[in-house]
Each structure stands twice: as structure tokens, then as C-alpha cells.
C-alpha positions as CSV (number, residue, x, y, z in Angstrom):
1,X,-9.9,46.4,13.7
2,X,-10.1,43.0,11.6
3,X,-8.0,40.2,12.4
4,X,-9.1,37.2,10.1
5,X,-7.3,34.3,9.0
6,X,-8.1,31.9,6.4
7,X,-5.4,29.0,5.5
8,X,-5.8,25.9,3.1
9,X,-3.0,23.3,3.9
10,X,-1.9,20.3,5.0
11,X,-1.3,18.9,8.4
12,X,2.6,18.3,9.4
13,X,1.7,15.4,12.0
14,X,-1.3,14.3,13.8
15,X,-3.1,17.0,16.0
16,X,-1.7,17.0,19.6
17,X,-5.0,17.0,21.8
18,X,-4.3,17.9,25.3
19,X,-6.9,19.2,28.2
20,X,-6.3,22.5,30.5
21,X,-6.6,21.9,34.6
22,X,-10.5,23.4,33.7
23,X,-11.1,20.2,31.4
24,X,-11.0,22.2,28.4
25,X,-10.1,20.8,24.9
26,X,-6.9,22.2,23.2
27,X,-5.7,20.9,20.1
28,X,-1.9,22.1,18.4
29,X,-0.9,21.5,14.8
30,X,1.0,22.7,12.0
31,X,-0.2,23.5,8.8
32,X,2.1,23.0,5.8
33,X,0.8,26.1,3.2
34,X,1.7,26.6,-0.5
35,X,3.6,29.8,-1.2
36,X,1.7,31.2,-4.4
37,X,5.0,31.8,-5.9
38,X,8.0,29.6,-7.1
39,X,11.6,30.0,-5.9
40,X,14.7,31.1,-8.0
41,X,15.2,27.0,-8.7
42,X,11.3,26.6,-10.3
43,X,10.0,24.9,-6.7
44,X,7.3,25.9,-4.9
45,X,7.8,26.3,-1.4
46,X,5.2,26.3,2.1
47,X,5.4,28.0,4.9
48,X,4.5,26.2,8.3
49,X,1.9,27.5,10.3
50,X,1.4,26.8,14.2
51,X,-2.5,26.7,14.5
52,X,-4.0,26.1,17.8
53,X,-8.3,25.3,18.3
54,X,-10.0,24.5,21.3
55,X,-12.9,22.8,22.8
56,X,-15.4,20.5,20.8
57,X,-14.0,21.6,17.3
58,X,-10.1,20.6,18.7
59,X,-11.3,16.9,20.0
60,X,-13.3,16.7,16.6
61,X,-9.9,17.3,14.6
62,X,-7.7,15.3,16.8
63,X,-10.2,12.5,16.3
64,X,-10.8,13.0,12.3
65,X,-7.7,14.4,10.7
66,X,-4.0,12.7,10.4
67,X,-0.5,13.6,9.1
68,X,-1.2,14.7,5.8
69,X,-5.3,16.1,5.3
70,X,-5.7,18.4,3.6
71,X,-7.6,21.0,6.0
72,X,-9.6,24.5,5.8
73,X,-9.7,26.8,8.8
74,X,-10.4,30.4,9.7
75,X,-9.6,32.1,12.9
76,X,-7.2,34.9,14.0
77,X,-3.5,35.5,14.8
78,X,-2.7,35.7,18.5
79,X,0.8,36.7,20.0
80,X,1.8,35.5,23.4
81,X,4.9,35.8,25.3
82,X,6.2,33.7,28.6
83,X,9.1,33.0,30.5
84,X,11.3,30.0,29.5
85,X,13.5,27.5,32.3
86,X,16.4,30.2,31.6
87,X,14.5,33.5,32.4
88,X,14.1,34.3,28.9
89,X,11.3,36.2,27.1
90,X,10.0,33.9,24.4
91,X,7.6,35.2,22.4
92,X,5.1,33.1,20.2
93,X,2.5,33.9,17.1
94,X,0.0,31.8,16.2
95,X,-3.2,31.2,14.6
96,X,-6.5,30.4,16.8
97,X,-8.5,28.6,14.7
98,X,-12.1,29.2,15.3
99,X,-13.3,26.4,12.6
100,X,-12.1,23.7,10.4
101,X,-13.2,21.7,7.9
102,X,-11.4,18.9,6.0
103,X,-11.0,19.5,2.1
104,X,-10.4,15.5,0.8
105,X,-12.5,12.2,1.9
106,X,-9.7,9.9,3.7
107,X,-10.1,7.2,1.0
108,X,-8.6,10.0,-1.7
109,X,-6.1,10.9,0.1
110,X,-5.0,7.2,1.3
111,X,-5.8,6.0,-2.2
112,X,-4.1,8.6,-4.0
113,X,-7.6,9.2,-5.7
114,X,-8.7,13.1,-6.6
115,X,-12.1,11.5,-7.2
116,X,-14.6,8.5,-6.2
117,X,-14.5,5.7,-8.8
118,X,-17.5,3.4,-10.4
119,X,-17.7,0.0,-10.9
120,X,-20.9,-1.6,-11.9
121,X,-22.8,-4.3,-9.9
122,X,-23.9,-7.7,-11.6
123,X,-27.4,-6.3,-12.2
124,X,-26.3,-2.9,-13.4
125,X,-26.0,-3.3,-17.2
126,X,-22.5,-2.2,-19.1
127,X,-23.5,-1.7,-22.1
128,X,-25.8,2.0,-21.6
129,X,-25.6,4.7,-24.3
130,X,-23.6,7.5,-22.8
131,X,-22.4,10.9,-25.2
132,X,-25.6,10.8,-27.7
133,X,-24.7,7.7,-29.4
134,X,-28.3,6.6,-30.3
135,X,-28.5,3.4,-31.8
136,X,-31.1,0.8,-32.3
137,X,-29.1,-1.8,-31.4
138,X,-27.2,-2.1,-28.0
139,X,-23.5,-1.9,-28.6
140,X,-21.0,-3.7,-25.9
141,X,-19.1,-0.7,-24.5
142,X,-16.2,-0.2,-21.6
143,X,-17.1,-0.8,-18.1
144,X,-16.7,2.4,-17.0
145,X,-18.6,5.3,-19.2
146,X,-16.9,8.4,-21.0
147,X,-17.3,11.4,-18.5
148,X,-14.2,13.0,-20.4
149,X,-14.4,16.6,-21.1
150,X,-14.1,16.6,-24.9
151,X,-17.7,14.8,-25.2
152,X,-20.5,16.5,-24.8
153,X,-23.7,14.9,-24.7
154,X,-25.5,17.8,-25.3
155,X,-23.9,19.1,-28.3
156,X,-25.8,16.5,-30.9
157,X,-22.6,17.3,-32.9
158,X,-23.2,20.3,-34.1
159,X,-22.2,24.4,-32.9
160,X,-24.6,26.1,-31.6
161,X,-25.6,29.5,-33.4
162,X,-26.0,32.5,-30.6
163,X,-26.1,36.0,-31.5
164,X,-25.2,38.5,-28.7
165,X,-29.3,39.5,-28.6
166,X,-30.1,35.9,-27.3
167,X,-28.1,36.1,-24.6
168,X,-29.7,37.7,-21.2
169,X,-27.0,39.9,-20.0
């Protein structure tokens, strides 16, 4: 039988870490998870996931991971049932989360960054040929260099010429 989960999501609130009577480590969250799909109205909606992870690996995400993180886990789904205060069944399914690991740096997701950013020290010159421009004479340029995708520094300006014999598959 195979009974694997893997989730990519974000967490609802911070991870609840509690300890059993034994001392052991247990850590609850919910994980907010895309649909793939878009509603009749054009939105995307998630589905909220009750994920539970013990020992080392639950005191390691209750210390590292807040409301919000974007987190990767794999485990399993687990059912469980116990009596309630009013002697009913309730019955529960969750996910036990074997491992985690967090997706975005802190300062990207604080920052509203998707990337890190770069910003030249005193000693660091600005004014460095980036995208093939070679000239004799050292131009003053932006502070920040263009990494954009429509230049290529490789290019030299020209197409390359490939016939389907040079390639090796």
C-alpha cells in the first residue's frame, strides 16, 4: 500500500508546539494550499490542511516558521477518531508530516522580495561592462547591472546557425 503526501503551502498561523506526558515534541498547523483550478467567478481558491509533525523536526518549525511561510512537507494521511465532552464520535484526518522544509528566506517574504537585491559597496566600481558592451573607454552606467532576460551576453548579437546534425541527441 502507498500512502504519500506532498503539499506546498502556506501557514494559516504560527505552529502550535506542545509536549506529550513522555516529553515528546508535537507541533499542529494548517497549511493554506492552492487549488490548481479557478472557480466559476475567475478566483483561485485553497484548501486548508491540518498537518501535524513531531519531535526534533516539530520544535525546529515552531521555532523557524510564522503565519504566512511558504512551507514544503511530505508525510502521510492519518485518520483518528475519539470521544468528545458529549459522548460523540468525532472523527479526524490529517497529515503526519515526516519532513519540512521552508520554500522563501524570511527577508522575501517580510520584504515582499521574490529575490535578494545588490547594491554596490564604496570600493566596488559602478561602472563594469555587463551584456557584451566592449568599449575602450569606461562608460558611467546604472548602479545596479542588466540581468534582464532580453540580453544576452553571450549572443555577440548575432543568431546562431545549428543544423539538427550538431546537436547530440
Amino acid at each position: 500500500m502507498i500512502n504519500n503526501v506532498v503539499l506546498v503551502g502556506r501557514l494559516t498561523k504560527d505552529v502550535e508546539l506542545r509536549y506529550t506526558p513522555a516529553n515528546q515534541a508535537v507541533a499542529t498547523f494548517t497549511l493554506a494550499v492552492n487549488r490548481t483550478f479557478k472557480n466559476a467567478n475567475g478566483e483561485r481558491e485553497a484548501d486548508f490542511i491540518n498537518v501535524v509533525i513531531w519531535r526534533q523536526a516539530a520544535e525546529n518549525l515552531a521555532n523557524w516558521a510564522k503565519k504566512g511561510a511558504l512551507l514544503g512537507i511530505t508525510g502521510r494521511i492519518q485518520t483518528r477518531n475519539y470521544e468528545n465532552q458529549q459522548g460523540q464520535r468525532v472523527y479526524v484526518t490529517e497529515v503526519v508530516a515526516d519532513n519540512f522544509q521552508m520554500l522563501e528566506s524570511r527577508s522575501a517574504r517580510e520584504g515582499g522580495q521574490t529575490g535578494g537585491s545588490y547594491t554596490p559597496s564604496p570600493s566596488q566600481p559602478t561602472n563594469a561592462n555587463f551584456g557584451g558592451n566592449q568599449s575602450s573607454q569606461a562608460q558611467p552606467s546604472s548602479a545596479t547591472p542588466d540581468f534582464g532576460r532580453d540580453s544576452d551576453p553571450f549572443s555577440g548579437g548575432t543568431p546562431m546557425n545549428l543544423s539538427d546534425d550538431d546537436l547530440p541527441f
